[in-house]
C-alpha positions in Angstrom: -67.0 24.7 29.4 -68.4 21.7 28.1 -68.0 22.0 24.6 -64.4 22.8 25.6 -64.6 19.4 27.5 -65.8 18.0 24.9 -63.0 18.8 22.7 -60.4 18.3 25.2 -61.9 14.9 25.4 -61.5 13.7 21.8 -58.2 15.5 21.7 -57.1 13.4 25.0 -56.9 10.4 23.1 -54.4 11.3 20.7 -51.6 12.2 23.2 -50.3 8.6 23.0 -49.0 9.2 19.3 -45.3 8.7 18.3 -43.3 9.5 15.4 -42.1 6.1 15.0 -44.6 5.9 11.6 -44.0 7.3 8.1 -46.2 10.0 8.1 -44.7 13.5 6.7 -45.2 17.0 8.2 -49.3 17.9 7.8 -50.0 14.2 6.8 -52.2 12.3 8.2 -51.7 9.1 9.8 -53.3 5.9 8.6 -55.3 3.2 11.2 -52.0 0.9 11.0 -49.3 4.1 12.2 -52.0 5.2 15.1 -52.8 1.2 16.3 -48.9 1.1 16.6 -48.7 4.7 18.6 -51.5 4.5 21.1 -50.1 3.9 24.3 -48.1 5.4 27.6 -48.3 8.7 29.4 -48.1 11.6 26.7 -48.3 15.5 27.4 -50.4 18.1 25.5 -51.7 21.3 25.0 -55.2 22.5 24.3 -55.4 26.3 22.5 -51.3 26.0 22.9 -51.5 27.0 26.8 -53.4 24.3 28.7 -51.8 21.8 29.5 -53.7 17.9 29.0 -52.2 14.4 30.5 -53.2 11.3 28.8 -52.4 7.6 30.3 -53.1 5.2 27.6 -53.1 1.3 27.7 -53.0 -0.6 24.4 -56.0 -2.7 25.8 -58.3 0.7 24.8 -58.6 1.9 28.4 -57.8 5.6 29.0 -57.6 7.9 31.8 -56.9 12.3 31.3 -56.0 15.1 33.5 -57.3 18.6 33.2 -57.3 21.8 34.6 -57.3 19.8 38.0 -60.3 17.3 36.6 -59.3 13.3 35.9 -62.0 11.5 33.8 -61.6 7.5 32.4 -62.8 5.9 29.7 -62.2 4.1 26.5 -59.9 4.3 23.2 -60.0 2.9 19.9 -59.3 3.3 16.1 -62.0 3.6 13.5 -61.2 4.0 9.9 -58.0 6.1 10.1 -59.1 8.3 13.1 -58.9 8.0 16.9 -62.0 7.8 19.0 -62.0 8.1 22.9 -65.1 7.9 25.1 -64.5 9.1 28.3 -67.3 8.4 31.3 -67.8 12.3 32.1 -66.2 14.5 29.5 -68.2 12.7 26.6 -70.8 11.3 28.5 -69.6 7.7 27.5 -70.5 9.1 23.7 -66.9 8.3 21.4 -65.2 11.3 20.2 -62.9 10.6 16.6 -60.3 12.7 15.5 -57.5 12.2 12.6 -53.8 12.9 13.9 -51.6 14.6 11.5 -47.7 15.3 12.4 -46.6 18.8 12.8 -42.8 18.4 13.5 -41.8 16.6 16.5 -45.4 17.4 17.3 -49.0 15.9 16.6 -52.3 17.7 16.2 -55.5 16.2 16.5 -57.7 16.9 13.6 -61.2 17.5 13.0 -62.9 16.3 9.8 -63.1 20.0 8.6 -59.0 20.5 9.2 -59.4 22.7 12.4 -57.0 21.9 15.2 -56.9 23.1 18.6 -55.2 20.7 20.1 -51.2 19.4 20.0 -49.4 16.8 21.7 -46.0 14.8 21.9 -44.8 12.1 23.7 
C-alpha cells in the first residue's frame, strides 16, 4: 500500500496539466509548458480504475484525495519534470515525474517510460 502511495503521490501532482502547450501525442512536456499548466482542481486515474483528485495552487501548495485519504503538501518544477512532496504520502520526501500527452489525456512518466497513472483537467 505504500509503494502504491507513493506512486499515487508523485502522480498527484501532475493532474493540474492542460493541453494549452505544444506538446504532440507521447511527447514530453518541457519546464516552460508544465510551469504554465500546474494549477486548479484536475481528475485522475491510477492503474485506469482509481480514481485521484488534485487541488493545485500556482504558489506550489498541493492537496490529494484517495481512496477516502486527503494528504497536503508541496509542488514544483525541476528540470522538465514535476515534483510533489506531500506531508504523509511521501513523507515530505519530493516525488518527480515527466508528463507526456496521450490525447486529450496526460500520463505521468517515470524516468524509465512506465506509466501508471493518467489525468485530465
Amino acid at each position: 500500500m505504500k509503494k502504491t502511495l507513493l506512486i499515487l503521490a508523485a502522480a498527484l501532482s501532475l493532474l493540474t496539466v492542460t493541453p494549452s502547450g505544444s506538446a504532440q501525442a507521447g511527447q514530453r512536456l518541457t519546464a516552460s509548458e508544465l510551469h504554465g499548466l500546474f494549477r486548479g482542481v484536475l481528475v485522475g486515474y491510477y492503474q485506469e480504475t482509481r480514481q485521484i483528485k488534485i487541488q493545485a495552487t500556482r504558489a506550489g501548495q498541493v492537496m490529494a484525495w484517495f481512496e477516502g485519504k486527503v494528504d497536503t503538501g508541496t509542488w514544483k518544477i525541476v528540470g522538465n519534470q514535476i515534483c510533489v512532496a506531500f506531508k504523509v504520502w511521501t513523507s515530505g520526501k519530493p516525488k518527480c515525474r515527466f508528463v507526456e500527452r496521450d490525447g486529450r489525456w496526460f500520463r505521468a512518466v517515470k524516468a524509465n517510460g512506465k506509466s501508471k497513472i493518467k489525468f485530465q483537467r
